[in-house]
N, C-alpha and C positions, 0 to 999 in steps of 0.2 A: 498259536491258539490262546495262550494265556494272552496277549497281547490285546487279540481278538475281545476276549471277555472284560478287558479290564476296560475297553474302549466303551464298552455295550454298558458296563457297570455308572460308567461315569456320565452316560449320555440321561440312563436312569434317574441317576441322583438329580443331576440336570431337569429331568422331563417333572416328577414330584415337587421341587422346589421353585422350579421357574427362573429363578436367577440365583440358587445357589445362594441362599440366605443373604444375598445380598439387598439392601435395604431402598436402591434405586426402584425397588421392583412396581413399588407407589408412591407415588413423589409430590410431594406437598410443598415445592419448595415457592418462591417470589411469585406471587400474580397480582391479576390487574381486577381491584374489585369494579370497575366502573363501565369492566367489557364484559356482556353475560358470557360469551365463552369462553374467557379468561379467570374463573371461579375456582376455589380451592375446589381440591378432588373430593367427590362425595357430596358434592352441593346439591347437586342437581338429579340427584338420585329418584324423587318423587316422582320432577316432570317428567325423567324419561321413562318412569316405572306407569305411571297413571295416566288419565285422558283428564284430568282437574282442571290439568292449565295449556299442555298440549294434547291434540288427536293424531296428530303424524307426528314420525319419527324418521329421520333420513341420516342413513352412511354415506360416507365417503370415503370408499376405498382406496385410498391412493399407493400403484408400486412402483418400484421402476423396470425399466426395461430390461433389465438380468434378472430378477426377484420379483416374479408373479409370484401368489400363491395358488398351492393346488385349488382348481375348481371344488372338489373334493369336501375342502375344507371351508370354503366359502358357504356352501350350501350348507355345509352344519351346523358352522356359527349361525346364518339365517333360520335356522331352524331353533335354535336356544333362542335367541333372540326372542321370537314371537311366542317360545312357551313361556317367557317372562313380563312381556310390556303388556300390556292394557292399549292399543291405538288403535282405535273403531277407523279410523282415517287411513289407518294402516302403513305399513314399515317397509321404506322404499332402500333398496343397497346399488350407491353407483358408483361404478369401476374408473378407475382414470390412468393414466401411464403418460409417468413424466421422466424427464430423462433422469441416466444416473447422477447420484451427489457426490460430488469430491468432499474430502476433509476429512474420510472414513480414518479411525474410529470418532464415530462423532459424540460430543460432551451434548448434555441432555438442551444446553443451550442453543447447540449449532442443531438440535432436529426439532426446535421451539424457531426459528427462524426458516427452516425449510417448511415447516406450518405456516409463517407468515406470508412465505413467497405463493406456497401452489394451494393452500385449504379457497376452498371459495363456497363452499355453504357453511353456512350460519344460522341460529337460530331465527325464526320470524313469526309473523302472527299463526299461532295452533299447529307451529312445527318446530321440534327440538333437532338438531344437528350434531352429528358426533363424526370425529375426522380419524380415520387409523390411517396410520404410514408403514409400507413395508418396508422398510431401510434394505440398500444396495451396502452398507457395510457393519461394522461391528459398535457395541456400546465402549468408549473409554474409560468405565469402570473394569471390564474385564480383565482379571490376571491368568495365569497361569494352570490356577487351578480353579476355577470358577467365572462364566459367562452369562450376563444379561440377557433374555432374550425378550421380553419385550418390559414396557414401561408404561401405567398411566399416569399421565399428567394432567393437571388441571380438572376442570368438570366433564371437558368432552372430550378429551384429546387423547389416542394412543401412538405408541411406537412399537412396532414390530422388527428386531433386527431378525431380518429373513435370511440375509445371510449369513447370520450363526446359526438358525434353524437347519439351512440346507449344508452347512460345514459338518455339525454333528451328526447328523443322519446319510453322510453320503456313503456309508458304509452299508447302511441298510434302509433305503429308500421309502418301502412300506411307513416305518415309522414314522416318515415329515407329516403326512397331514395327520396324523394323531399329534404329534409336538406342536405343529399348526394351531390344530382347534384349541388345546389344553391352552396356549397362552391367548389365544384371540377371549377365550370363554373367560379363563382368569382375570387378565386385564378388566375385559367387559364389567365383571365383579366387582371391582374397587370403582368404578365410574359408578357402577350402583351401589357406593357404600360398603360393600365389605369388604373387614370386618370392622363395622362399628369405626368408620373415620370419622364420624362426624358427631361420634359418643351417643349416638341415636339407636343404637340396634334395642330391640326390645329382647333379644336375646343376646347380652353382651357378653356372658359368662363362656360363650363358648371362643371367645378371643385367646389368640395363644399368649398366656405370659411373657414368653420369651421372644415371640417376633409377633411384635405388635402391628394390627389389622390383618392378624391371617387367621385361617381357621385350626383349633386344635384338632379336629378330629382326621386323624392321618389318610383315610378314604375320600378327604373333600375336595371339594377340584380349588378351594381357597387356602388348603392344607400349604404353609410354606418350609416347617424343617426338615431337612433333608437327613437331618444325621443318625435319628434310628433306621436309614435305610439299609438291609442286609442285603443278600445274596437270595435269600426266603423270598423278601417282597420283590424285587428281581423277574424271580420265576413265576411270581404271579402275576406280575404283571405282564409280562410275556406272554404267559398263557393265555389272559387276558384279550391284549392289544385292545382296550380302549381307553377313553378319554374317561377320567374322575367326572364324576357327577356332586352337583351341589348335594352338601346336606340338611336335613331338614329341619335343622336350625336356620339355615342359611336361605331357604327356603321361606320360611315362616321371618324372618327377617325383610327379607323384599316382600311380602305380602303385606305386612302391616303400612309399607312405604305405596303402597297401591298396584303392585305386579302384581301377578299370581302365579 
């Protein structure tokens, strides 16, 4: 039993922090300013937020064939999604399934080249493109006591390790598409700018000091420190069983950028 809890504690800590104060979790590292989809993260936060400069908006879901994600959770990010863009042309999500990738755990490099191989939408005239991958294995940051679970890069670009999502929750199943949507919805966040990557938030004050572009307030779904996590907020969340919602700083930050 204690086994049990101490498993469910640390999946917690996990589910609130998203990578375990680890700092992969937004990544800002070499891009290509001369390819629009190749844009430091948070560039592109407007076009995908407002209808200024595009009217559609297109996913591209990519899994592979062991690591779908739950329908479940598809349909919830779709539904965040559209309570935040502005696209009178409206917001189209297409599925794809490509084979598994060797080379697991992969370095953020080797799943920036499986982007190169299988992403095939792109930005084009009055549509903006955003590409998520559900990785068939683990981030090469991960230690022992702390796991990546997903990563934005660049302006459009996510990674989902799906399968650390379905490692830690195979003890309690219910829990994957809540772990699901939390990092599909988080990630999404930092492609839209928060917190303040792009020094642009008109509410910046609520940037956490200590893990910079996340949100300080511990109820936010951009909330990244995990270590006032207790045993208290545990059983509420439990009680709970859902996914953080943005707060209305966070909120009122992508509105100013032309969501609502």
């Amino acid at each position: 039993m204690k086994g049990l809890y101490a498993s469910i504690f640390l999946l917690i800590i996990l589910f609130l922090s998203l990578s375990a104060c680890k700092n992969d979790d937004a990544d800002e590292g070499p891009i290509d300013n001369t390819i629009e989809n190749k844009q430091p993260l948070g560039t592109s936060a407007e076009d995908i937020l407002s209808d200024d400069r595009y009217d559609k908006l297109k996913f591209e879901l990519v899994y592979t064939e062991s690591y779908r994600p739950e329908a479940e959770s598809v349909n919830a990010f779709k539904n965040f999604v559209n309570a935040r863009v502005v696209k009178p042309g409206g917001v189209q999500f297409i599925e794809r399934e490509i084979p598994n990738q060797a080379g697991a755990p992969f370095t953020l490099d080797q799943i920036k080249t499986i982007e190169e191989e299988y992403r095939t939408l792109y930005n084009e005239t009055g549509t903006v493109a955003i590409y998520i991958f559900f990785s068939n294995g683990s981030s090469s940051n991960d230690t022992q006591s702390s796991v990546t679970l997903g990563t934005a890069y660049r302006n459009t670009s996510v990674v989902v390790y799906q399968k650390t999502l379905e490692l830690i929750t195979q003890s309690d199943p219910e829990l994957l598409p809540i772990l699901e949507q939390t990092t599909l919805e988080h990630e999404f966040g930092h492609i839209l700018g928060l917190i303040n990557l792009q020094n642009d938030d008109i509410h910046n004050a609520h940037e956490d000091p200590s893990n910079s572009k996340h949100c300080i307030v511990e109820e936010c779904l951009m909330y990244f420190n995990a270590t006032n996590v207790g045993r208290s907020a545990l059983n509420r969340f439990m009680a709970r069983g859902m996914v953080p919602q943005l707060d209305p700083l966070c909120i009122a930050d992508l509105q100013a950028k032309g969501g609502q």
